[in-house]
C-alpha positions, 0 to 999 in steps of 0.5 A, a space after each residue: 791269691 789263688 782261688 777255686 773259680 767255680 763249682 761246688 767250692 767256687 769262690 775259695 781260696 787255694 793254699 799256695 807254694 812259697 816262694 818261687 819253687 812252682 809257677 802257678 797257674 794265673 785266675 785268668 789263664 785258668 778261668 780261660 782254660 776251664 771255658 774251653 774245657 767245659 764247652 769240650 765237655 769233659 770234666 764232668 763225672 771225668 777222671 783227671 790226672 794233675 802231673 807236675 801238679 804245684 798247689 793242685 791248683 787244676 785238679 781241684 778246680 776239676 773236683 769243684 766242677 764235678 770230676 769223678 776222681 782226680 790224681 795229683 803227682 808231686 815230688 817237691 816235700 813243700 808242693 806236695 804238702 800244700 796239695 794235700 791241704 787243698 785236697 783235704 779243702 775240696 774233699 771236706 766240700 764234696 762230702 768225699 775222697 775226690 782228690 788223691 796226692 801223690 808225692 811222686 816224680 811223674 815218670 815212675 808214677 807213670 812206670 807204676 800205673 796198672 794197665 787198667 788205670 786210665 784218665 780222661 783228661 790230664 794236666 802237664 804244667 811241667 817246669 818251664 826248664 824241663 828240656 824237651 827231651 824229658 817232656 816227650 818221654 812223660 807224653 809217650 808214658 802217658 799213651 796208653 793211660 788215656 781213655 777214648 776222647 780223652 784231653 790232653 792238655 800241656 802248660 808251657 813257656 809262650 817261648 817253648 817250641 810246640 811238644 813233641 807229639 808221640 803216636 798216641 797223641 795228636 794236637 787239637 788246639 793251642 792258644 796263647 795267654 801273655 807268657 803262657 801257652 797251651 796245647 790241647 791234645 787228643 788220643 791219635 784215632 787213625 781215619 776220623 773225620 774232624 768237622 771243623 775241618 770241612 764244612 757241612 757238604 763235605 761233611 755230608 759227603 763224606 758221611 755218604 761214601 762212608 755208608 756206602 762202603 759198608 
C-alpha cells in the first residue's frame, strides 16, 4: 500500500488503482526522488503539475510537503476517480483546495493551457509503452508552461532510451532505482554557468570576466 511519506499528511495511506492499468510509483523510488527534490528546493509554495498522474500518488506528496497548487491530469475513468479521493484526503488536511484533478489526455490539457498557466515543477510518469514519439511531442507542449528554475522530472523504463530533450528543455541529472529511471530536467537558459561544472577558481574566473564585460 501506497502512502503520503511526509509532510502535513505524512504517514497516510494512498487509495490506489486496481489492477494493473497504472504503475505506481514505489514508497522507496519516491522517498528517493522527494530527497532530491527537497535539497533543489522547489516544492515548497511551488506549483506542480502531475501529467499522467495514475493515483496522484506525486502530486499529493507536493501538497503534503507545501506545494502551493497541484494539478493532477488523467483520462482513465477509474485513475481519475482514485485521484480525485486522494485529493479530497489532502485537501481535508490542509484546510483547503490544494490539489486539482483533471480527467483529461495530457496533450489537449496541455492544448488548453492559458498562456499565463505556468508550473514550477512537473511530473511525467507516462506508460512505459508510450513510444517515444508521443513523449516528445508532450515535452515540447510542455516548454512554454514552466516557470524560471523550473524542474522537470520524467519517470521511465531503466530500459527506455533517454527522452528527447526539446529546446526549451535541458537534462540536469538522472539516476536509476532497479527497473526505474529518472531524468530530471531544466528550462534551457543559454550561457548560464553551471557550478558543478567547474571548481571554485574557475568559477571565480569566470564571475570575473563576466564583470569585467559589463
Amino acid at each position: 500500500m501506497t502512502r503520503i511519506i511526509a509532510g502535513a499528511a505524512g504517514g497516510t495511506p494512498l487509495t490506489a488503482v486496481p489492477g494493473s492499468l497504472t504503475r505506481p510509483t514505489t514508497d522507496r523510488v519516491k522517498e528517493a526522488l522527494f530527497s532530491r527534490l527537497d535539497a533543489f528546493n522547489v516544492i515548497t509554495g511551488a506549483r506542480v503539475l502531475d501529467l499522467y498522474a495514475g493515483s496522484g500518488s506525486l502530486g499529493v506528496e507536493s501538497g503534503s510537503r507545501g506545494a502551493t497548487a497541484v494539478d493532477l491530469v488523467e483520462s482513465d475513468a477509474k485513475a481519475s476517480g482514485v485521484c480525485q479521493r486522494n485529493a479530497d484526503l489532502i485537501n481535508g488536511v490542509l484546510g483547503r483546495k490544494a490539489v486539482t484533478v483533471h480527467r483529461s489526455k495530457v496533450e489537449p490539457f496541455l492544448d488548453r493551457a492559458a498562456a499565463g498557466d505556468m508550473w514550477d515543477l512537473v511530473f511525467l510518469d507516462p506508460p512505459y509503452p508510450l513510444e517515444e514519439v508521443a513523449l516528445q511531442a508532450v515535452l515540447q507542449k510542455l516548454c512554454p508552461h514552466l516557470a524560471p528554475g523550473a524542474v522537470v522530472v520524467v519517470e521511465r523504463s531503466s530500459r527506455s532510451p533517454e527522452p528527447w530533450w526539446p529546446d526549451g528543455l535541458t537534462r540536469f541529472a538522472e539516476k536509476k532505482y532497479g527497473e526505474t529511471r529518472l531524468w530530471f530536467a531544466e528550462p534551457f537558459v543559454p550561457d548560464a554557468i553551471d557550478p558543478d561544472a567547474v571548481d571554485g577558481d574557475d568559477l571565480s574566473e569566470a564571475s570575473g570576466v563576466a564583470e569585467g564585460q559589463q
